[in-house]
TIFITOR-364191 format. One record per residue (C-alpha): x, y, z. Coordinates in steps of 0.001 Angstrom, whole numbers, padded with zeros to 6 digits, always signed. Layout:
XYZ...
***
This chain:
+015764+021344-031180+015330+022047-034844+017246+023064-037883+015922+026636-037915+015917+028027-034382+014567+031110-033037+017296+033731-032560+017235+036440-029508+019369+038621-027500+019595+041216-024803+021406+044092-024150+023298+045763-021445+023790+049492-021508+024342+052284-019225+022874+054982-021758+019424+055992-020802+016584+055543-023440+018835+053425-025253+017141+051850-028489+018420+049650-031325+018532+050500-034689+020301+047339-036239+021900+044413-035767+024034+042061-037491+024042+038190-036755+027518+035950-037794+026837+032159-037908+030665+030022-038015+029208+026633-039690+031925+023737-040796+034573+026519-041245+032361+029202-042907+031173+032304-041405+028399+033875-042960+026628+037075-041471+022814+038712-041914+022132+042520-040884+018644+043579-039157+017431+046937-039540+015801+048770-036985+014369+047127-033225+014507+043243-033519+015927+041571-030839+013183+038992-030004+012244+035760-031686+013866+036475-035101+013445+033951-037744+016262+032252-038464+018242+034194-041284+020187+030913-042818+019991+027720-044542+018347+025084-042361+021050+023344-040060+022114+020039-041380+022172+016897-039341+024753+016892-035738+026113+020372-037422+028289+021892-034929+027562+025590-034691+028182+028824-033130+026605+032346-033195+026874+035911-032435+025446+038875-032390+026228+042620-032714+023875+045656-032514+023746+049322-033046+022374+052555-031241+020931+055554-031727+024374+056956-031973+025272+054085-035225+028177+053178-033679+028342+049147-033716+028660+047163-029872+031552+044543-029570+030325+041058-030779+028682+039245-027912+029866+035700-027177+029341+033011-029276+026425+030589-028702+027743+026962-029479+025714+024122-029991+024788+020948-032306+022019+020502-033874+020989+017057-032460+017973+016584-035116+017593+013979-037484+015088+013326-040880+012501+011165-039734+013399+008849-042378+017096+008833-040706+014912+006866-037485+015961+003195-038338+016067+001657-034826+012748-000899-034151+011056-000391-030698+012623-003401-028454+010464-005029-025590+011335-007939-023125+010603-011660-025131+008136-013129-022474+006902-010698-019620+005274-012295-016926+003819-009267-015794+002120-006393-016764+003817-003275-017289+007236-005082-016378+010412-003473-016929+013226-004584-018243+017319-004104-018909+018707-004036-022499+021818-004947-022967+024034-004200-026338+027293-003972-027714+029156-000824-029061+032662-000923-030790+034683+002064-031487+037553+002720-033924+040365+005107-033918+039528+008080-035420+035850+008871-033904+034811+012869-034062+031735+012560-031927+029759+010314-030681+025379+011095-030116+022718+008918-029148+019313+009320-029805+017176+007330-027730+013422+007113-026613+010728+004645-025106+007124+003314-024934+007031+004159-021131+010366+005625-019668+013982+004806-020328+017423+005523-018471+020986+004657-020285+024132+003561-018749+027186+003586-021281+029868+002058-019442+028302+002192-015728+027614+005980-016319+024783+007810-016948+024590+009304-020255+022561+012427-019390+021271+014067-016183+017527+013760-016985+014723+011828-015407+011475+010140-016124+012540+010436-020241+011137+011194-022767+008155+012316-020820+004743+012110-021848+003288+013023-025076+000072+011655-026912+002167+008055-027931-000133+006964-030488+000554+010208-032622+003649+011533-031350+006844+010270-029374+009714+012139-028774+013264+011204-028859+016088+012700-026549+019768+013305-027597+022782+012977-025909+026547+013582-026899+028410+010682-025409+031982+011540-027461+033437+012357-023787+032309+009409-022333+032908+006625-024842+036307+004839-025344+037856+003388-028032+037087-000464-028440+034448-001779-026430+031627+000024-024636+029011-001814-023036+025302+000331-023039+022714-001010-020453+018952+000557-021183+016736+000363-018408+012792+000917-019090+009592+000861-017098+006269+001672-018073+005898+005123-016915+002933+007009-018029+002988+004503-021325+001432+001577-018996-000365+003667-016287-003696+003553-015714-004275+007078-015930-007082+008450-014888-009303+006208-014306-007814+003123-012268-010816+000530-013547-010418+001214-017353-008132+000232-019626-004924+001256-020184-004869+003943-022885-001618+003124-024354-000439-000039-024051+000343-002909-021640+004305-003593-021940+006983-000701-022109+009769-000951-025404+012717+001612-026465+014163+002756-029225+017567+003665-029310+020732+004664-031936+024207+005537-031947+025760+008068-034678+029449+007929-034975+030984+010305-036762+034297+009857-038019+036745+011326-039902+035527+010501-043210+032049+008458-042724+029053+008579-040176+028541+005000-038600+024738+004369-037349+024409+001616-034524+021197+000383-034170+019619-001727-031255+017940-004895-032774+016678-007870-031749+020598-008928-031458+020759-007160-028548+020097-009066-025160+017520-008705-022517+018278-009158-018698+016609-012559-016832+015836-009708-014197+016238-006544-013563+016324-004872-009962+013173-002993-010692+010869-005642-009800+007651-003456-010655+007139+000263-011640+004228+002819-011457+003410+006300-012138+000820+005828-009357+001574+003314-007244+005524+003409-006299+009098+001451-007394+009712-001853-005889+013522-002037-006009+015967-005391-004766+019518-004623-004536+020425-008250-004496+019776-008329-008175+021827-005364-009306+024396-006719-010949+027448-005044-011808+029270-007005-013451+026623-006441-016724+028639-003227-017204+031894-005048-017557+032537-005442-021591+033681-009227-021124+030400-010393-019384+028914-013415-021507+025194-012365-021991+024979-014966-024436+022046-017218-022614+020034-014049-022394+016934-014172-024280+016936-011676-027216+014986-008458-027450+011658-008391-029097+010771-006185-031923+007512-004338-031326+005670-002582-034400+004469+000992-033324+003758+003978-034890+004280+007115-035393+007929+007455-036128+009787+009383-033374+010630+012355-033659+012824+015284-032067+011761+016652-028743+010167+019652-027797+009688+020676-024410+013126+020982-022083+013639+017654-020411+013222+016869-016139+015804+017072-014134+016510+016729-010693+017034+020054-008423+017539+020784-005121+017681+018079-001724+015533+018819+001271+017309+017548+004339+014558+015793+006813+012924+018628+009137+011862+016186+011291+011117+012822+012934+007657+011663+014065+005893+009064+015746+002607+008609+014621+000050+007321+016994+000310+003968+015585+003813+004086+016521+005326+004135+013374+008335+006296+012044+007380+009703+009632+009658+011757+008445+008896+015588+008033+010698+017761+005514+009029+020692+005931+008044+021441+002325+005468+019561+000233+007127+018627-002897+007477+016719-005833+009892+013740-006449+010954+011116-004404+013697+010391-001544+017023+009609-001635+018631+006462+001054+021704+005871+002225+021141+002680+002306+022085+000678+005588+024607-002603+004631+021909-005218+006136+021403-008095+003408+017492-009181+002950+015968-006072+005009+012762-004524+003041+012685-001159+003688+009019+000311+002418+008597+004567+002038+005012+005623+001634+004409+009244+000883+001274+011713+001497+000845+015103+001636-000290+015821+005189-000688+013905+008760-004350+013436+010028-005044+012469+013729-001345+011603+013998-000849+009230+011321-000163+009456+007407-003007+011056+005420-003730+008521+002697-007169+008741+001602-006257+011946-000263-004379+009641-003015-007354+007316-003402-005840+004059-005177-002492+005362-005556-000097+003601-003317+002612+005901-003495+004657+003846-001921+008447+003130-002675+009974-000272-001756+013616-001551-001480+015216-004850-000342+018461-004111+000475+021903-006239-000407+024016-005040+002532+026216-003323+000373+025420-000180+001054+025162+002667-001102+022798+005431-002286+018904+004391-004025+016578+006503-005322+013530+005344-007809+014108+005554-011368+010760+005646-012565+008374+007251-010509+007481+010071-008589+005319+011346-005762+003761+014596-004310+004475+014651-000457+005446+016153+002401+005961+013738+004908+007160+009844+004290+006214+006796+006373+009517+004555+006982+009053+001010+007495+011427-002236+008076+014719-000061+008493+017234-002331+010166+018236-000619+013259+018128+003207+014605+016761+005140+011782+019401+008704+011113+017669+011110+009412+020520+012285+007200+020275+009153+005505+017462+010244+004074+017021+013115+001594+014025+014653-000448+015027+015187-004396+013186+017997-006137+012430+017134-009554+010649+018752-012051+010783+020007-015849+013926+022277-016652+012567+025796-016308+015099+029247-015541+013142+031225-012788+012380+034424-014335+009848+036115-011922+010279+037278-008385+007574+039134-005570+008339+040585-002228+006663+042341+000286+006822+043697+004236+004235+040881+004650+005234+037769+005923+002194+035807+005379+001964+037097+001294+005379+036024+000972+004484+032568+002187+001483+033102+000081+003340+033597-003530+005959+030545-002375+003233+028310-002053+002488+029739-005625+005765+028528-007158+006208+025251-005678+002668+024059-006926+003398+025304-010151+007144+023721-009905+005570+020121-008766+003022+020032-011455+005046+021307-013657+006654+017508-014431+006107+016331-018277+002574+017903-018614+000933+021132-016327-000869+018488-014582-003358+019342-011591-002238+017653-009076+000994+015406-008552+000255+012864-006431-003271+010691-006219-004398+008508-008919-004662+011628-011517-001900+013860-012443-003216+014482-015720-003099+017741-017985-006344+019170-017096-006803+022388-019820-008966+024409-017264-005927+024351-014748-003587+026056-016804-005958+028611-019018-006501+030038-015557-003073+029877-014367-001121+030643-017532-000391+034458-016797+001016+033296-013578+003362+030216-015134+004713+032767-018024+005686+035386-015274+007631+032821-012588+009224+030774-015367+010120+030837-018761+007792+027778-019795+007389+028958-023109+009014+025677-024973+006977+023637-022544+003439+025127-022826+004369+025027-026792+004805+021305-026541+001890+021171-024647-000257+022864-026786+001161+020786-030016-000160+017901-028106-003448+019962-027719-004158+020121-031693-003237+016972-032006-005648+015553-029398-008586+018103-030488-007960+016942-034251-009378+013025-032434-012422+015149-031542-013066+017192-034315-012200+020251-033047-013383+019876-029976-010339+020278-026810-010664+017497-024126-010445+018279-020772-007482+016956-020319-003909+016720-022635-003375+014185-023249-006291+012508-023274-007148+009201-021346-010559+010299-020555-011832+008634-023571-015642+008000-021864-018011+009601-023782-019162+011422-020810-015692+013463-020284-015661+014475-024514-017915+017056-024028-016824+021103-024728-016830+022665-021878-016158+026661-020980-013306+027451-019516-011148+024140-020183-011296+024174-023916-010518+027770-024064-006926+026605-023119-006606+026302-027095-006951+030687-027158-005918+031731-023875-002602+030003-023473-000991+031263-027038-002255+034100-026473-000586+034398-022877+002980+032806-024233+002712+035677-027352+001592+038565-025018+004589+037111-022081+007238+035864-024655+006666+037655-028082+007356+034931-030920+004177+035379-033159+005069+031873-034362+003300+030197-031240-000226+032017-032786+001392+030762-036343+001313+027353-034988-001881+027169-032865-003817+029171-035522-005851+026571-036468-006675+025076-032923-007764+028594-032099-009731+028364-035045-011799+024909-034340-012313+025584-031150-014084+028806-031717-015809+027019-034688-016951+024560-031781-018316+027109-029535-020326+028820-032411-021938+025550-033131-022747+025037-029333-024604+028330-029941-028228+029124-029791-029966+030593-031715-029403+033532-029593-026070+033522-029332-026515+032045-025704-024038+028612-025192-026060+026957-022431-025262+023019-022735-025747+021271-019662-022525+019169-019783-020284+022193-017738-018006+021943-014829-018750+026133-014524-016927+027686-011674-015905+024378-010350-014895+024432-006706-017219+027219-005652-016632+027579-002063-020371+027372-002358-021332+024311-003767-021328+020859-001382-017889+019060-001164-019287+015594-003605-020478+018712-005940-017198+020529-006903-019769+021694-010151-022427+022881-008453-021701+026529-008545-023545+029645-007516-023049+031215-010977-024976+030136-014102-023390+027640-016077-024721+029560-019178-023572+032843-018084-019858+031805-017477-019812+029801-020550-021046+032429-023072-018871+035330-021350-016001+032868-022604-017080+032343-026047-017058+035887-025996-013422+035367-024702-012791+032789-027304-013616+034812-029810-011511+038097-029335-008321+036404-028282-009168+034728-032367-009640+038004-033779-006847+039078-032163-004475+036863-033588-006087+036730-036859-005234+040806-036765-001370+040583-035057-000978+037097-037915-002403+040036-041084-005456+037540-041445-007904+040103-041876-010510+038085-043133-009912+035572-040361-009845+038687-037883-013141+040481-039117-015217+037146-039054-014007+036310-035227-014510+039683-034284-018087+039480-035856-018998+036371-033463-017559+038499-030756-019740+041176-030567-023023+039236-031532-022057+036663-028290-021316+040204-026595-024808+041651-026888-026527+038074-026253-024992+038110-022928-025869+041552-021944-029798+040536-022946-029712+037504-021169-027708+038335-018521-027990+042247-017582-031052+043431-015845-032172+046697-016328-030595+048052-013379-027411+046834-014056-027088+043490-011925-026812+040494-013076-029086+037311-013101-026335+035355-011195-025546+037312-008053-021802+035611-007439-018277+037314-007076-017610+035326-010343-020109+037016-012537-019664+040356-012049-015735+039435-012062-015834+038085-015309-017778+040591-016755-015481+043132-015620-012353+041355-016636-013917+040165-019872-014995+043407-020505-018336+042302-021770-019951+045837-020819-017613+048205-022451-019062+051680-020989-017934+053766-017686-020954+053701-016254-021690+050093-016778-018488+048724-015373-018601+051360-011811-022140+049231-011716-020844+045986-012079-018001+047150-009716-020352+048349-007086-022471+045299-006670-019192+043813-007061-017953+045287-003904-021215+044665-001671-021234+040982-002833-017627+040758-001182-018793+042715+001941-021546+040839+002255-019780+037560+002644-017546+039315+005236-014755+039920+002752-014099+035629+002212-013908+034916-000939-016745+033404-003702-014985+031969-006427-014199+029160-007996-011813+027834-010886-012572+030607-013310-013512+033283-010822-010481+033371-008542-007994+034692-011584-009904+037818-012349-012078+038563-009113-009315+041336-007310-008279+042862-010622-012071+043406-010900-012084+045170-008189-009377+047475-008535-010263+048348-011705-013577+049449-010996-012049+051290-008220-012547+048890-005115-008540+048664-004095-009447+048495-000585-011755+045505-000296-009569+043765-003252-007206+044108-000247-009381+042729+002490-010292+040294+000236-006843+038817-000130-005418+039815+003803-008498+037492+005270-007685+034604+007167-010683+033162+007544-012042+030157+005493-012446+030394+002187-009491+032634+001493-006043+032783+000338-004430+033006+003818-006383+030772+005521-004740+028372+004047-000848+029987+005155-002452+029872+008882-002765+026446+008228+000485+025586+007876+000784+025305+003789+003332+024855+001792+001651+025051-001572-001470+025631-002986-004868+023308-002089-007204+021981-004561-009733+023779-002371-010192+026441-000180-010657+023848+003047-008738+020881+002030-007893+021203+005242-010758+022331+007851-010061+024330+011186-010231+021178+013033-007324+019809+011448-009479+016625+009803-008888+016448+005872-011976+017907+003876-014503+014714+003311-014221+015785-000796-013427+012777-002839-010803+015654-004699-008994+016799-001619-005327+017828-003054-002285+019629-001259-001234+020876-004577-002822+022241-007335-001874+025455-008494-004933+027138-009974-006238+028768-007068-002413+030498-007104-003825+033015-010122-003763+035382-007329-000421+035852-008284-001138+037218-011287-002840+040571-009617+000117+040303-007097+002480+040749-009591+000518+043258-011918-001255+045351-009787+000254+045027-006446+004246+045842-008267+002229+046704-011321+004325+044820-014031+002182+044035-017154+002916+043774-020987+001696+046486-023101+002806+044991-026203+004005+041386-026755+007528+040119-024898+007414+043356-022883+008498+045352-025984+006050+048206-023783+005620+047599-020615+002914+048864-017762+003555+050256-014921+001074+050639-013002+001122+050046-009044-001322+050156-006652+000317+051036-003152-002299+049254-000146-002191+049969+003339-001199+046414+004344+002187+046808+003629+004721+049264+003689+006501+048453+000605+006481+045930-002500+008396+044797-005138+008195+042485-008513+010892+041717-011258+010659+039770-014319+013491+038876-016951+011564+039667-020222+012885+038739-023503+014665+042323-023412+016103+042082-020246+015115+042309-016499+012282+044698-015561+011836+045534-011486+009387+047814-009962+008668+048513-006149+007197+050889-004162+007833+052017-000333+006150+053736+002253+008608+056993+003591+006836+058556+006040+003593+060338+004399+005336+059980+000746+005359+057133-000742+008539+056393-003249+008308+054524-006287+010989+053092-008987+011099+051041-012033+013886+049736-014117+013671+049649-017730+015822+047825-020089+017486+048984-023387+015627+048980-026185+012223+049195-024617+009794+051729-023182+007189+051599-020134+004039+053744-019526+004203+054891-015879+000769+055337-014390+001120+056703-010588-001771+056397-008105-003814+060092-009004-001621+061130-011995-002211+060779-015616-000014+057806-017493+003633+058935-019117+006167+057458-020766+009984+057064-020100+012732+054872-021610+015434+052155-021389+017323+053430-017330+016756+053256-013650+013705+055676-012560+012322+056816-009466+009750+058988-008018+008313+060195-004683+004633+061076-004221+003597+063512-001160+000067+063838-000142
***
């Protein structure tokens, strides 16, 4: 939240080519109503036209617009909200943590006080943690969001959540229990063995605002407030699983006449920064997976299927036995019969719960796993699988982007797609969700970020993200670590490398090209900036950026399984083409910020590193030095040889490197996103379309014949024979190989922006004889755009739907490019 939000709206309208030509935007603000009028277009990310909010400021807005014709639209319905931001200065509660722990990483249950008068207006509470935090006011939840506040970079920035608790507080005494557990804040991430980047004992930080008729009360957790003996949560871990015992739940702690008076008292711990408010939408819990099925392994031992690898954790119904331990280990896939744990290397992943005989429903509070199938052990009695659930969690995200087709196996295909990118999707864009990793590995989502902008509407998120990426590269002068944030803090992982750092230019760039808010390349400006100042001092003399240090096309079918970097493509080539890269998305948003200066001097760098690569690279009949799918893919996407004739060379060889490895595919990492647009821009449709129908290892499909459910770190994580690739990375679910999706959706349907948010859109499909029809829809800041295409006989039929106050260049298969307005539009094409 903040007190000067971004203001957007969409329009309905049954008139065809229907434009805006103003609008006028009423804020109602403590009994005032104030109003600002836009001329012309505007309807996405406007600047805020008022003063800035002040502090828990109830507010509503609305919006009316004009057409071509000037008459003015009803108003639309008001918007209400608070603004739940504070002054960092107004942050006076001290970070609390247990008195003694006797354990690292041990949570702990906070228990305070909270009196209420007649009179109260509202009631908010801000609240955040060293680690992760729930709150109970009164026995109740205060909010429906998990695993809070999430992970950020602690020692420079925490966030704080909100929460309006007016409807569930009562006047007198309320009783607030805070829960908290390391989370990522004790976690060894990354790296198991080294130390623990953070910290070694979880705290929170929590405060009420009352607001009454004629004052604002603050209530402030101190070291008054008590600390629990124990807590149920006996141990917590990102990694490693929640042990729980019911049998020291105790209920009565909610109860406002409990004596907590021989509790210890809470410890004040001194950290810094100062919290502040949060940026990226919080995780929540989605949908339950009933169990698919039961299994006995070959051991004997119980496994529950549920048909779906996931992210999250299970929910029990717990049986009323007093003293049984009930253990639930998770894992991605079954190998020779039994649970597949090598895969997670030291993670245990395992959840544990000694039951009270109560009864009941459990579910972990503080951790979460990536699975598919869970191993039950000590359940007291006949185990019925509908006491058992599977809860989808990840970060709040609206679904925005759809794709169909007559193919089954496609379908399955761009599925797999979203569920990888909804599991890893939790926090951070992490690579993987459930061995000892999970971090926010830069590489993964530069390649994947035209995919994540088209499925969901991530754009707070991956602006969070990317805050935390300046701040991180600022530690490294300049320099973007492989991972945000950054726990790789070995001098051997600080090195720039291609194709992860560029995360700093390709993913603003993607969110302003998907989204349209300029402010994202406002606010990332200067991270663009360093990191192209980085590359040009990586540099050669001629131009060529050939450090040793690279990860290249990492995962090249090609290169041995303990090798992931050993790639068939130059290290050198790959990295300059993306300093090239680098360098135009800079110029680019030096130009679309007016930064001419900026723009000329980026565009300079870009067309010296241009020409070095075509010296170094190009041979004199056209190939390249590196015969790979991946080099002549980049160089074609990249566009690092500009002319006809150039590119329908590249495109050739190309086309006989794909045929020559019998249509399977070549690519790594940084190939895979831009190796079938290659080829159907250089006029190749059909073996782009072998390409991605084979079924054979390495390709997309092979993968669907397997039986997946989401997208594998690599092409054979799982081999024919069934046996889990011998890799020491071997993941179920990483998304990055899913950039397919983003040729799926914009050449396949043919769905592209032509100008940022969509305000023009391409249209451009490419019918294949695979399927007999296809179809892609998007809700762009202006409204829902759908396109399809079917087979009718000979003819093939076409439509597109275009929404007001927008346009879309339609470019048919054999007919020159034209352009049509805001409506519903088809066409049929007869040989």
């Amino acid at each position: 939240m903040t007190r000067t939000p971004s203001l957007g709206w969409k329009i309905t309208s049954d008139t065809p080519n229907w434009h805006q030509t103003g609008a006028e935007i009423e804020l109602s603000l403590a009994g005032l109503v104030r109003r600002y009028e836009i001329d012309g277009p505007t309807s996405v990310a406007v600047h805020w036209p008022f003063d800035p909010l002040p502090e828990m400021a109830e507010f509503s807005v609305r919006v009316r617009v004009s057409g071509p014709d000037g008459q003015w639209s009803s108003w639309s319905a008001p918007v209400s909200q608070r603004c739940g931001v504070m002054s960092r200065c107004e942050w006076r509660a001290p970070f609390l943590g247990h008195p003694k722990p006797t354990a690292r990483a041990m949570p702990f249950t906070l228990r305070g006080l909270v009196r209420i008068e007649p009179g109260l207006r509202s009631a908010t509470a801000f609240a955040t943690a060293l680690g992760a935090y729930s709150i109970e006011l009164n026995g109740r939840e205060i909010d429906d969001a998990v695993l809070k506040p999430g992970w950020t970079p602690f020692r420079e920035r925490v966030d704080y959540h909100t929460a309006d608790i007016g409807p569930m507080i009562s006047i007198g005494t309320n009783v607030l229990l805070a829960t908290v557990a390391g989370g990522w804040f004790t976690e060894n991430l990354g790296d198991p063995q080294a130390p623990r980047p953070y910290g070694e004992q979880p705290a929170v930080s929590l405060q009420i605002h009352l607001q009454y008729a004629d004052r604002i009360e603050v209530i402030v957790a101190d070291e008054t407030w008590r600390v629990a003996p124990q807590t149920p949560i006996v141990s917590s871990s990102i990694y490693n699983g929640e042990r729980w015992d019911d049998r020291l739940h105790r209920r009565e702690w909610n109860e406002a006449d409990f004596d907590d008076a021989a509790w210890p008292r809470a410890r004040s711990v001194e950290w810094k920064p100062e919290p502040g408010p949060a940026q990226s939408p919080r995780i929540r819990r989605y949908e339950t997976m009933p169990v698919s099925r039961v299994l006995r392994s070959v051991s004997g031992k119980t496994i529950l299927d549920f048909g779906q690898n996931l992210v999250g954790w299970v929910v029990v119904q717990k049986p009323a036995v007093r003293g049984a331990r009930v253990s639930l280990r998770h894992a991605e896939v079954l190998e020779q019969g039994e649970l597949s744990t090598r895969p997670l290397r030291k993670a245990q992943a395992t959840d544990e719960i000694v039951l009270d005989g109560r009864g009941g429903t459990w579910e972990p509070k503080f951790t979460f796993h990536g699975f598919r199938y869970v191993e039950v052990e000590g359940w007291p009695g006949e185990l019925d699988p509908a006491d058992i659930a599977a809860q989808v969690v990840h970060t709040a995200m609206e679904r925005t982007g759809h794709f169909e087709s007559s193919s089954p196996e496609l379908n399955r295909l761009h599925e797999n797609i979203v569920w990888s990118m909804r599991g890893n999707f939790l926090g951070v864009p992490s690579d993987c969700p459930q061995r000892d990793e999970r971090l926010g590995w830069t590489g993964d989502i530069q390649v994947f970020s035209p995919v994540a902008t088209f499925l969901f509407d991530c754009e707070q998120f991956l602006r969070s993200w990317l805050t935390d990426l300046a701040t991180e590269q600022r530690q490294q002068s300049g320099s973007v670590p492989l991972v945000v944030p950054n726990v790789l803090l070995d001098a051997r992982w600080l090195h720039p490398t291609a194709g992860w750092g560029d995360a700093a230019t390709v993913v603003p760039a993607e969110l302003y090209a998907r989204f349209g808010d300029v402010g994202v390349l406002q606010s990332q400006f200067d991270s663009m900036t360093d990191w192209v100042d980085v590359v040009r001092s990586r540099l050669t003399p001629s131009s060529i950026w050939e450090d040793k240090e690279q990860l290249g096309d990492w995962l090249d079918p090609h290169a041995p399984p303990d090798r992931p970097e050993l790639s068939t493509t130059e290290h050198a080539l790959v990295a300059t083409a993306y300093a090239f890269r680098s360098a135009r998305l800079l110029a680019d948003a030096a130009t679309a910020l007016g930064m001419r200066e900026a723009s000329a001097r980026a565009s300079e760098l870009a067309t010296t590193v241009r020409g070095a690569w075509a010296e170094r690279f190009v041979r004199a009949d056209g190939s390249l030095t590196s015969e790979s799918q991946t080099a002549y893919a980049l160089a074609i996407e990249f566009r690092l040889l500009e002319s006809h004739e150039e590119r329908s060379v590249l495109g050739d060889h190309l086309r006989r490197l794909v045929e020559k490895d019998d249509h399977r595919i070549g690519t790594g990492f940084l190939g895979t996103p831009v190796v079938l647009r290659a080829l159907s821009a250089t006029g190749h449709l059909e073996t782009a379309e072998q390409l991605l129908f084979q079924t054979e290892p390495p390709s997309w499909l092979y993968a669907v014949r397997m039986g997946a459910t989401t997208i594998w770190e690599r092409w054979d994580s799982l081999l024919p024979d069934g046996s889990v690739n011998p890799g020491e990375m071997t993941s179920f679910n990483h998304y990055a190989l899913g950039a397919v999706a983003d040729w799926m959706h914009g050449d396949l349907a043919g769905i592209r922006p032509l100008t940022p948010g969509y305000k023009k859109i391409g249209v451009t499909p490419l019918p294949i004889e695979s399927l007999s029809w296809c179809r892609a829809s998007v809700e762009t800041p202006y409204g829902t755009v759908a396109t399809g295409w079917e087979r009718d006989g000979l003819s093939l039929d076409y439509w597109a739907t275009v929404p007001p106050n927008t346009t879309a260049i339609i470019t048919l298969p054999g007919a020159e490019g034209f352009e049509v307005g805001s409506g519903d539009h088809r066409w049929q094409i007869s040989p």
